[in-house]
ROSE-4610 file (N, C-alpha, C; in Angstrom, 1 decimal, always signed):
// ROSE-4610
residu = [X/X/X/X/X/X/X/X/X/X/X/X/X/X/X/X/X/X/X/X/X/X/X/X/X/X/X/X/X/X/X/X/X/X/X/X/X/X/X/X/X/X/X/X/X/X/X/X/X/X/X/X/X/X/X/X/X/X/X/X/X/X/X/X/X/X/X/X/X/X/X/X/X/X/X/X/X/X/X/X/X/X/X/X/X/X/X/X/X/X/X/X/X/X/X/X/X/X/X/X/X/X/X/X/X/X/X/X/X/X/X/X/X/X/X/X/X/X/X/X/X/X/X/X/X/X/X/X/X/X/X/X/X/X/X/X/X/X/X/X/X/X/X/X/X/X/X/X/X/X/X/X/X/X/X/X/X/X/X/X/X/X/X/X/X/X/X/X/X/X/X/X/X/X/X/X/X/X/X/X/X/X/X/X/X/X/X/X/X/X/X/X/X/X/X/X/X/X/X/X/X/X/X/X/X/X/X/X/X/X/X/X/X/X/X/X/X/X/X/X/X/X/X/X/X/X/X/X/X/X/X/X/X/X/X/X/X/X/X/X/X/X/X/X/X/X/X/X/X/X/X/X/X/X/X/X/X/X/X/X/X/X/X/X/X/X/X/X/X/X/X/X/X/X/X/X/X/X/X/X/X/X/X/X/X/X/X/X/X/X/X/X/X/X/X/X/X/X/X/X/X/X/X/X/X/X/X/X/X/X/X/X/X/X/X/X/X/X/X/X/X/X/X/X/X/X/X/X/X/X/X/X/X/X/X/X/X/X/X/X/X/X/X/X/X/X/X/X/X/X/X/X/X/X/X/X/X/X/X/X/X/X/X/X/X/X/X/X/X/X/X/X/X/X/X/X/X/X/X/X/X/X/X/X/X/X/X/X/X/X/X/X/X/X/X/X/X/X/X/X/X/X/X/X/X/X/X/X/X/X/X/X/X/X/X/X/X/X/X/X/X/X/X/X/X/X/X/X/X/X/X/X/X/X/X/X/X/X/X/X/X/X/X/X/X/X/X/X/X/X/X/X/X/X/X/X/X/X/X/X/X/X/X/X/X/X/X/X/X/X/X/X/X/X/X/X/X/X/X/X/X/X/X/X/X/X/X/X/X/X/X/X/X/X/X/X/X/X/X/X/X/X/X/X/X/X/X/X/X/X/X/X/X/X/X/X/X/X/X/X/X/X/X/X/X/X/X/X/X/X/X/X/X/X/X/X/X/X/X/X/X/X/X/X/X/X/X/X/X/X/X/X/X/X/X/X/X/X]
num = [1/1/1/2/2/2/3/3/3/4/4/4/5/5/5/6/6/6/7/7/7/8/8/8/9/9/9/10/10/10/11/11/11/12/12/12/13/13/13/14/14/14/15/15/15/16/16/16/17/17/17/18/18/18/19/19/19/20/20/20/21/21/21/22/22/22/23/23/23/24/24/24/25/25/25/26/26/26/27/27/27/28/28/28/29/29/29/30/30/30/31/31/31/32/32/32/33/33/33/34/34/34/35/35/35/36/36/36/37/37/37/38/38/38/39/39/39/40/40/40/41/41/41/42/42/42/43/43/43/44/44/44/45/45/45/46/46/46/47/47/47/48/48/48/49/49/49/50/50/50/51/51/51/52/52/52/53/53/53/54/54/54/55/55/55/56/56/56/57/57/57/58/58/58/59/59/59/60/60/60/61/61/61/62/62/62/63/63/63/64/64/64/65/65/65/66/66/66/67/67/67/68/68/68/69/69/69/70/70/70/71/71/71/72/72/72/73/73/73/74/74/74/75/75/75/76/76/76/77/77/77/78/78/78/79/79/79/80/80/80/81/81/81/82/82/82/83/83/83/84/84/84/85/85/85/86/86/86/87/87/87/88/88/88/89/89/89/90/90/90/91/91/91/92/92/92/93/93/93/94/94/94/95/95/95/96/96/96/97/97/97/98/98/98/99/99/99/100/100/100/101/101/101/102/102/102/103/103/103/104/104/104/105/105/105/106/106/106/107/107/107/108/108/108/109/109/109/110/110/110/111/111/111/112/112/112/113/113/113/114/114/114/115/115/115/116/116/116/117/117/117/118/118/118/119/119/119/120/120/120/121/121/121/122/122/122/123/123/123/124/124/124/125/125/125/126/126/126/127/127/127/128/128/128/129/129/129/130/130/130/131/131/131/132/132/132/133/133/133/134/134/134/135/135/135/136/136/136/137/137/137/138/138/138/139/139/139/140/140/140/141/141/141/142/142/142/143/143/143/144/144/144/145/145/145/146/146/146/147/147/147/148/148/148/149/149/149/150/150/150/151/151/151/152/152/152/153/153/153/154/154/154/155/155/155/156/156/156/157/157/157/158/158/158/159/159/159/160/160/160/161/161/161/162/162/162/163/163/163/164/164/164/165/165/165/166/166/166/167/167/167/168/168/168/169/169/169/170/170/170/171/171/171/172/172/172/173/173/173/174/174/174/175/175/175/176/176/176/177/177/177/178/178/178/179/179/179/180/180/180/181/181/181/182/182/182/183/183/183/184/184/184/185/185/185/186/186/186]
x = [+10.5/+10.6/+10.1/+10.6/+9.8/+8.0/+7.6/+6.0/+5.8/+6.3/+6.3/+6.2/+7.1/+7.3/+6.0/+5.6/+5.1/+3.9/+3.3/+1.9/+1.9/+2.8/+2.8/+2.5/+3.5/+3.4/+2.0/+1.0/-0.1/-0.7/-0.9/-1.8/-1.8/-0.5/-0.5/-0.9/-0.5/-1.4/-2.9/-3.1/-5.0/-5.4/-4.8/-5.4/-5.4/-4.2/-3.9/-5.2/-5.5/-5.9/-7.3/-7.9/-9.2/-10.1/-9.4/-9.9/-11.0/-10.5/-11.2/-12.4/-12.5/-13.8/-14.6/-14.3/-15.1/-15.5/-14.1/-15.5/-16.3/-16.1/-17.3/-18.6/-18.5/-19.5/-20.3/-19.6/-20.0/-20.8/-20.0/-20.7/-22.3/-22.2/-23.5/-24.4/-24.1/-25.1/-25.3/-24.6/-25.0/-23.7/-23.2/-21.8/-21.0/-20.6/-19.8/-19.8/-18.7/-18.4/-19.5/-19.3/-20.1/-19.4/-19.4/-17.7/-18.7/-18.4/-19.0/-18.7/-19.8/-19.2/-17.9/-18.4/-17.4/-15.8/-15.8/-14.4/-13.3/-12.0/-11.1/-11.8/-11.7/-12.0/-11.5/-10.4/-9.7/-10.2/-10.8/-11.7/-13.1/-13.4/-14.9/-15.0/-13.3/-13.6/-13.6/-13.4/-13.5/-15.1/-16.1/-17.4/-17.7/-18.5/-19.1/-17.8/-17.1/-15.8/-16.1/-16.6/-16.9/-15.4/-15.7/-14.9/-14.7/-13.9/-13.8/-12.8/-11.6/-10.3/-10.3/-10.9/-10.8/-11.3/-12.0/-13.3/-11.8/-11.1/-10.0/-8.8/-8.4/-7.4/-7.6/-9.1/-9.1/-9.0/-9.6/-9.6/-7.8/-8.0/-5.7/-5.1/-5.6/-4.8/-5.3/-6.8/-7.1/-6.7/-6.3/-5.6/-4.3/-3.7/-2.3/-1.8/-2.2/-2.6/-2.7/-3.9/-4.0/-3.1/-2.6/-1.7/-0.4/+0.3/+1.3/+1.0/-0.1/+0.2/-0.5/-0.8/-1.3/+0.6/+1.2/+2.6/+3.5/+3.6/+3.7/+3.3/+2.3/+1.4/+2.4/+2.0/+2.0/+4.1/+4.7/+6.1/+6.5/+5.3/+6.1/+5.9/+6.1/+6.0/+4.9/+4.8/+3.1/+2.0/+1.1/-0.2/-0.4/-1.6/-2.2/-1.9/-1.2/-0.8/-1.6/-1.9/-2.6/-2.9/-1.6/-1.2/-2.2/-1.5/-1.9/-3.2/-4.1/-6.0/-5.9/-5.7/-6.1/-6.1/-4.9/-4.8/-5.7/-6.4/-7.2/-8.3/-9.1/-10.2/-10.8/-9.7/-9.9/-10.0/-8.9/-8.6/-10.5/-10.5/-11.7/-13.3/-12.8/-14.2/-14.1/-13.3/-13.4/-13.3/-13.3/-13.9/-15.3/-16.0/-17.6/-18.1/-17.4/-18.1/-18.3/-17.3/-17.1/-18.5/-18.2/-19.1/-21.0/-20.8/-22.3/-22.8/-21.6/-22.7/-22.7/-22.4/-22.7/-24.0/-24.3/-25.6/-26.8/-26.4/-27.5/-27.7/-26.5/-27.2/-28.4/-28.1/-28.8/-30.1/-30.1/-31.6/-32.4/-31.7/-32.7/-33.0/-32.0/-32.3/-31.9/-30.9/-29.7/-28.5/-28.5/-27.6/-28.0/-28.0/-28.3/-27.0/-26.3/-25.1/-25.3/-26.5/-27.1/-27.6/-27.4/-28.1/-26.9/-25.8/-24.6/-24.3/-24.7/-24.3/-23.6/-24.1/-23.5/-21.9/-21.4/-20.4/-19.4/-20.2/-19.2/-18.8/-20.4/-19.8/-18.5/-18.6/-17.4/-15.6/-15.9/-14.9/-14.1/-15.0/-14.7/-14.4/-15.3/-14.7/-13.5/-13.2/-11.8/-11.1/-10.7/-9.9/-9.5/-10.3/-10.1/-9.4/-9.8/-9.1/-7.0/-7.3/-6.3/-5.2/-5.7/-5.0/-4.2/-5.5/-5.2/-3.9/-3.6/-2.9/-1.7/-1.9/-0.6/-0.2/-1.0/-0.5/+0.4/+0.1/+0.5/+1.7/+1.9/+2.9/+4.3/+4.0/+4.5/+5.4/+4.3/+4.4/+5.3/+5.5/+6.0/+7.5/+7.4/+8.9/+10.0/+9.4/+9.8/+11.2/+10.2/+11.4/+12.4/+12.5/+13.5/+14.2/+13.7/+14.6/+15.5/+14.5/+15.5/+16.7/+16.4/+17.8/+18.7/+18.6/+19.5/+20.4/+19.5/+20.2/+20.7/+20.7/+22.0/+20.8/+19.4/+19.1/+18.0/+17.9/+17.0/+14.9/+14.9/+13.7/+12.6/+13.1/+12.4/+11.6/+12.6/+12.6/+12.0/+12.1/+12.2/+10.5/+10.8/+9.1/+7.9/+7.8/+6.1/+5.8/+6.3/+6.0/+6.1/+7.1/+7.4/+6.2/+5.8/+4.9/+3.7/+2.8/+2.0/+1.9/+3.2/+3.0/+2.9/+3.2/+3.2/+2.4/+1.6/+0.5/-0.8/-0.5/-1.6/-1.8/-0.5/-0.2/-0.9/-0.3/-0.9/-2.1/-2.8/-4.1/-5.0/-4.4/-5.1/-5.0/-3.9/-3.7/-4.5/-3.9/-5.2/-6.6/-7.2/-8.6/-8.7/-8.2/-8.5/-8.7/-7.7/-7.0/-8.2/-8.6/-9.6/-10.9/-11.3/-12.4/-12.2/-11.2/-11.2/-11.4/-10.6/-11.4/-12.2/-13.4/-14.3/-15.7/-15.5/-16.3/-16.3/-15.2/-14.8/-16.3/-16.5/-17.6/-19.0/-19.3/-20.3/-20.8/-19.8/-20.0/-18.5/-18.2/-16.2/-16.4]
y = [-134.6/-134.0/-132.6/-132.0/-130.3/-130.6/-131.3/-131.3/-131.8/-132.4/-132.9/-131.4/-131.2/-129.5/-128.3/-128.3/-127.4/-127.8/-129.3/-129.6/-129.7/-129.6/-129.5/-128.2/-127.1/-125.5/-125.4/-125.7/-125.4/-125.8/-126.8/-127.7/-126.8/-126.8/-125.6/-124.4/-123.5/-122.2/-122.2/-123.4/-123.5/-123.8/-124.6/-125.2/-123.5/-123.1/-122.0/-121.0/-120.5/-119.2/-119.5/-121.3/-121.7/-122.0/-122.2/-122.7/-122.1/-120.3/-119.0/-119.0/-119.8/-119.4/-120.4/-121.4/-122.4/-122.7/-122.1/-121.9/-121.1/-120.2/-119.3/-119.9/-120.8/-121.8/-122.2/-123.1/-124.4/-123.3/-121.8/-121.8/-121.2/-120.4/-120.3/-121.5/-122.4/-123.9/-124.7/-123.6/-124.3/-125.2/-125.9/-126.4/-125.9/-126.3/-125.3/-126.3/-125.4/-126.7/-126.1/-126.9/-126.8/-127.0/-125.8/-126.0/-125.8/-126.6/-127.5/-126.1/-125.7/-124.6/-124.9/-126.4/-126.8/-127.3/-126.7/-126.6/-125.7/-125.6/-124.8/-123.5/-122.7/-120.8/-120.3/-120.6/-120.1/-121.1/-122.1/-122.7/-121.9/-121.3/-120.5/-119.8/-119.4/-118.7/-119.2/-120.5/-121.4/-121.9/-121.6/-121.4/-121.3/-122.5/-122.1/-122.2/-122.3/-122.7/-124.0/-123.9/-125.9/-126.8/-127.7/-128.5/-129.5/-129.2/-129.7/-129.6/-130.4/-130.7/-131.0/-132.5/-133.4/-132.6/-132.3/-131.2/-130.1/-129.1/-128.8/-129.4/-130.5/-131.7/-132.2/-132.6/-132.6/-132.3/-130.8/-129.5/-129.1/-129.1/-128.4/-130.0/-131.3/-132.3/-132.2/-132.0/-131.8/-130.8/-129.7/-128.5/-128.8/-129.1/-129.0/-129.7/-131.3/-132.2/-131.6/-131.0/-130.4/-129.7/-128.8/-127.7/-128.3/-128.8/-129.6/-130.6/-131.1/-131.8/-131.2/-129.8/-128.3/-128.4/-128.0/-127.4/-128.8/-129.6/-130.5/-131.1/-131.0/-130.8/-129.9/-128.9/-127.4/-127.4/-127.7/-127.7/-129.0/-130.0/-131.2/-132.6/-132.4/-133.4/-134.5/-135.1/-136.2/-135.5/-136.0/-136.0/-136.8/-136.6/-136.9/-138.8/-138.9/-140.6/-141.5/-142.3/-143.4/-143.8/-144.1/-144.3/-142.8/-141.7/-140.8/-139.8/-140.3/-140.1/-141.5/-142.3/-143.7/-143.1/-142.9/-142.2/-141.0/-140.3/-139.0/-139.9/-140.6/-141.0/-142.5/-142.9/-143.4/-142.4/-141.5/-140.9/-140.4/-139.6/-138.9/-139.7/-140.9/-141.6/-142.6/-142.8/-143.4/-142.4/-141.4/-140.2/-140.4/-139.7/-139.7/-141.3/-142.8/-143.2/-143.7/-143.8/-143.3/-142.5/-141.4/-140.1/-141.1/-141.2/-141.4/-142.7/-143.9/-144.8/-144.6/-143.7/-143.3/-142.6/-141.8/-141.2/-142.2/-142.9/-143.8/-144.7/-145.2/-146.2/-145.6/-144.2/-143.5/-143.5/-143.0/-142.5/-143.7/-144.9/-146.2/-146.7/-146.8/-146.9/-147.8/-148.5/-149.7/-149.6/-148.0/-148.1/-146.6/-146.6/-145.1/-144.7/-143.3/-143.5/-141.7/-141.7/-140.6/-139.2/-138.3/-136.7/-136.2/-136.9/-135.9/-136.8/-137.5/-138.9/-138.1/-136.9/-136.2/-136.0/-135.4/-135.7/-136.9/-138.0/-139.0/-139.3/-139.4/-139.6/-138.7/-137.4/-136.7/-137.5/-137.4/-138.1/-139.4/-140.7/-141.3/-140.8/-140.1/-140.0/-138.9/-138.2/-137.2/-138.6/-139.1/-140.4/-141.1/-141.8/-142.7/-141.7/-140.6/-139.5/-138.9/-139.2/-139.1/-140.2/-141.5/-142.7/-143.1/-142.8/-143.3/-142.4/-141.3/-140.0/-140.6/-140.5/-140.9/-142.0/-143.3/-144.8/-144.5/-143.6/-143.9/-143.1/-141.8/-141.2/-142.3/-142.8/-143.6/-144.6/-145.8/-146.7/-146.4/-145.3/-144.4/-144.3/-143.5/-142.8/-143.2/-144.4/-145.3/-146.2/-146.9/-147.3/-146.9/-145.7/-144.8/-144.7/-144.3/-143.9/-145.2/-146.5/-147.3/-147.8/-147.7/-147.6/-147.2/-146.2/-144.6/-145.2/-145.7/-146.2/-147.2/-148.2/-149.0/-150.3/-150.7/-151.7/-152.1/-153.8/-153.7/-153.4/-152.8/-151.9/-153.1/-154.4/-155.0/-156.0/-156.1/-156.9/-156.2/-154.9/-154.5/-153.4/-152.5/-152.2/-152.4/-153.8/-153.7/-155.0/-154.7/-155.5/-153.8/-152.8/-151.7/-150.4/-151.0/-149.8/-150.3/-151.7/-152.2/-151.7/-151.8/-151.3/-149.9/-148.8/-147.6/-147.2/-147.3/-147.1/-147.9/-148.5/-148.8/-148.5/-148.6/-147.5/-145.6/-145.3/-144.3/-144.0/-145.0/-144.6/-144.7/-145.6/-145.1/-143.9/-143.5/-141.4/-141.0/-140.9/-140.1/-140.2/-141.6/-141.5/-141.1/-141.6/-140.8/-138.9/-138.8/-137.2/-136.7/-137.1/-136.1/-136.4/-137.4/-137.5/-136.5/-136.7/-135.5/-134.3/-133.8/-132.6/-132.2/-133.2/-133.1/-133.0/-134.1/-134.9/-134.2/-133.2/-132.7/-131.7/-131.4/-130.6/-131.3/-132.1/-133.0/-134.1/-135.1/-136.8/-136.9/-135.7/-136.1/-135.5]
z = [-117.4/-116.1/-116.0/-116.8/-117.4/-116.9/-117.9/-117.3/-116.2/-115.5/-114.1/-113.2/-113.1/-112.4/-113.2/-114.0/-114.7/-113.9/-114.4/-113.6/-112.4/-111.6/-110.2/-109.7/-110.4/-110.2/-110.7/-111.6/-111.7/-111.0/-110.7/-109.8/-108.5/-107.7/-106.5/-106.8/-107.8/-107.8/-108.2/-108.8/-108.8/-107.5/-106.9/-105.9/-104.3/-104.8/-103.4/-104.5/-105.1/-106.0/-105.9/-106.8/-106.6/-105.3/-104.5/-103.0/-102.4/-102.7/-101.7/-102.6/-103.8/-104.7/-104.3/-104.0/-103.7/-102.9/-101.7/-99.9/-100.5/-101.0/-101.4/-101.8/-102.9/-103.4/-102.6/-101.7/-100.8/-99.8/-99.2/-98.0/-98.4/-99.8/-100.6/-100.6/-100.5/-100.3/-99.6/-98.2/-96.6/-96.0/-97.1/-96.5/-95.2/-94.6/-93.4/-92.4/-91.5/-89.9/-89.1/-88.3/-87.4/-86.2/-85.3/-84.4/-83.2/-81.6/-80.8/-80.1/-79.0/-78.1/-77.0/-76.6/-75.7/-76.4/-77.8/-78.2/-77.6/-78.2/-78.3/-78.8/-77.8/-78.4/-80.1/-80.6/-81.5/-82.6/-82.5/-83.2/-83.8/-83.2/-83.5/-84.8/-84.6/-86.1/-87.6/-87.4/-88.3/-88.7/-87.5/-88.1/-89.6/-90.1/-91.3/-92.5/-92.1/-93.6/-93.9/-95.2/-96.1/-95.6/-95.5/-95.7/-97.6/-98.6/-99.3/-100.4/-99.5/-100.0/-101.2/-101.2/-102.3/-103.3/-103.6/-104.9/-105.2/-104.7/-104.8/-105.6/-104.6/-105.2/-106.4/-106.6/-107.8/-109.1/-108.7/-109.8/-110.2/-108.8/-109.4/-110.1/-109.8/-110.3/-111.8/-112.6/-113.6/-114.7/-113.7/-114.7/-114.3/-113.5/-114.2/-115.0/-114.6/-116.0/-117.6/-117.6/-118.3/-119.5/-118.0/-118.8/-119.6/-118.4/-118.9/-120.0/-120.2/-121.9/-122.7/-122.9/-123.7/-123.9/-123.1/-123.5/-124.0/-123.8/-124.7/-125.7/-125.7/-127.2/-128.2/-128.3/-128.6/-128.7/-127.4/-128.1/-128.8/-129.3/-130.0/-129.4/-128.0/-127.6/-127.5/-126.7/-127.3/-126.3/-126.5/-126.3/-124.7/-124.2/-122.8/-123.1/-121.9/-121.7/-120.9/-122.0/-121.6/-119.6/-119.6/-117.8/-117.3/-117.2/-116.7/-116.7/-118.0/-118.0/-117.1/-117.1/-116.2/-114.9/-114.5/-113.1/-113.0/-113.4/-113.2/-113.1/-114.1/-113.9/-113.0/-112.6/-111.1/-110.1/-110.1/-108.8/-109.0/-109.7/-110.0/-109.5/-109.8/-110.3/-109.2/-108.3/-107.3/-105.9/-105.9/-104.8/-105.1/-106.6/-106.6/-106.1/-106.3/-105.9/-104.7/-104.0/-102.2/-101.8/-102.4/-101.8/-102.2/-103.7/-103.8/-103.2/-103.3/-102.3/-101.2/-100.2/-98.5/-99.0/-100.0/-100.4/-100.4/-101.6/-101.9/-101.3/-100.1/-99.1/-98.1/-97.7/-96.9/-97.5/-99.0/-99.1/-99.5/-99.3/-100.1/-98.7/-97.2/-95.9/-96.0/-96.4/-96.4/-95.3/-94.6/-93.8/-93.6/-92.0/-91.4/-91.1/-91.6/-91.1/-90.5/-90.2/-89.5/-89.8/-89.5/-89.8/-91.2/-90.4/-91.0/-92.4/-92.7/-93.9/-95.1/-95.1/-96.5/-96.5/-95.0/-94.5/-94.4/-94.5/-93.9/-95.2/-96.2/-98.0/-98.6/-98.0/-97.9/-97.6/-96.3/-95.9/-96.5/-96.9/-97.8/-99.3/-99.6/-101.0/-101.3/-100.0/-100.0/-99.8/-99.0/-98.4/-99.8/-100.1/-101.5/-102.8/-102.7/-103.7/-103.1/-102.1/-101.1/-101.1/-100.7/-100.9/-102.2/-103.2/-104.9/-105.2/-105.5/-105.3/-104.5/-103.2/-102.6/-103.3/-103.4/-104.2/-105.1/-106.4/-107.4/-107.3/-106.5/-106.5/-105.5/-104.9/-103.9/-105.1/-105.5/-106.5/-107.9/-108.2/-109.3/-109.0/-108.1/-107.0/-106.2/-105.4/-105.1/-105.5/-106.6/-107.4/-107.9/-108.0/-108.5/-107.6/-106.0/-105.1/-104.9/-104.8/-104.4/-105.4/-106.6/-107.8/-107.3/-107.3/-106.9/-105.4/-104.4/-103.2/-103.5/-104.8/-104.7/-104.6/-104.6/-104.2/-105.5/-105.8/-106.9/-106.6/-107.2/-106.8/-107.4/-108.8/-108.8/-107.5/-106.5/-105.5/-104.0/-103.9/-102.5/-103.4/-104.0/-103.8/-103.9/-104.4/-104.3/-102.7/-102.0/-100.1/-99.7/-100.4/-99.0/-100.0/-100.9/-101.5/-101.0/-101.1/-100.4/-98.9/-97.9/-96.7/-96.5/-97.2/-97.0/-97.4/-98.2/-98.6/-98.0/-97.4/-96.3/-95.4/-94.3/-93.4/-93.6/-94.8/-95.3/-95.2/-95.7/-96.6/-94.8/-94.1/-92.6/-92.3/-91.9/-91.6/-92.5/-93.7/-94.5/-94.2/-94.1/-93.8/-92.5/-91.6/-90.4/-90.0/-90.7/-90.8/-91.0/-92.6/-93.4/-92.7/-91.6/-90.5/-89.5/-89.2/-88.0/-88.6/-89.8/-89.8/-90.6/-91.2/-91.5/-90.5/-89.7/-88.8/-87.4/-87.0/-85.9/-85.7/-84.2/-84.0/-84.6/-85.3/-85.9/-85.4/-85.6/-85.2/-83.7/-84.2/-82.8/-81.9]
């Protein structure tokens, strides 16, 4: 439970600490919104801030990971688990490939999905890094809660982790469209 909390506190202070360096990055390579004149006024100043959550999400879910089985390591305990490299290199490796086939359908001309395509590969592969992440934490948690409430978790979570997570995994993708996509394609 210790590393659970440890990699969480890391993960959040990479992700709040690393963020400001990487709009920095992104807006160095043109990344940035593009905010519609006929928007909301208080919108404007959001001009030009990258959009890229997931690239973030990632990074803080990698180091806290990280850290936390460094300090387990180190005080005794075991080494990086099986389950949980599984879970990073999906989550990981199913954003890049979200993002890269909206790329490579474009530039082979398999599907026009317009000026902005770099974007929408965005969107998807934040979304799928989004979903996977929610899933497993859901899938994980879940069961426990429902122990705890008195009900058998072998029976009741996998119909109510299936539905929440799909329910889910729509907001999320929608969410990370709107404000990716907003001023662009919305």
């Amino acid at each position: 439970m210790k590393s659970i909390l440890i990699a969480a506190i890391v993960s959040l202070g990479v992700s709040i600490l690393f963020t400001p360096y990487l709009i920095r990055i992104f807006s160095k390579q043109g990344f940035g919104q593009e905010i519609r004149e006929d928007g909301p006024q208080h919108h404007k100043k959001k001009r030009g801030t990258p959009t890229m959550g997931g690239t973030a999400i990632i990074i803080a879910m990698w180091v806290g990971y990280l850290v936390a089985v460094g300090i387990e390591w180190v005080t005794g305990g075991g080494g990086p688990t099986a389950s949980a490299l599984l879970l990073l290199y999906l989550t990981t490796g199913m954003g890049l490939v979200g993002f890269l086939r909206i790329a490579a359908w474009q530039h082979m001309g398999w599907f026009d999905y317009g000026p902005h395509y770099l974007f929408v590969g965005l969107v998807v592969g934040t979304s799928l890094v989004g979903v996977i992440a929610f899933g497993s934490i859901a899938g994980s948690l879940l069961p426990l809660a429902l122990s705890r409430a008195g009900f058998d978790p072998a029976t009741s979570s996998a119909p109510f982790v299936a539905t929440i997570v799909d329910v889910t995994g729509i907001v999320i993708y929608f969410g990370v469209a709107a404000l990716v996509l907003r001023g662009r394609l919305l």
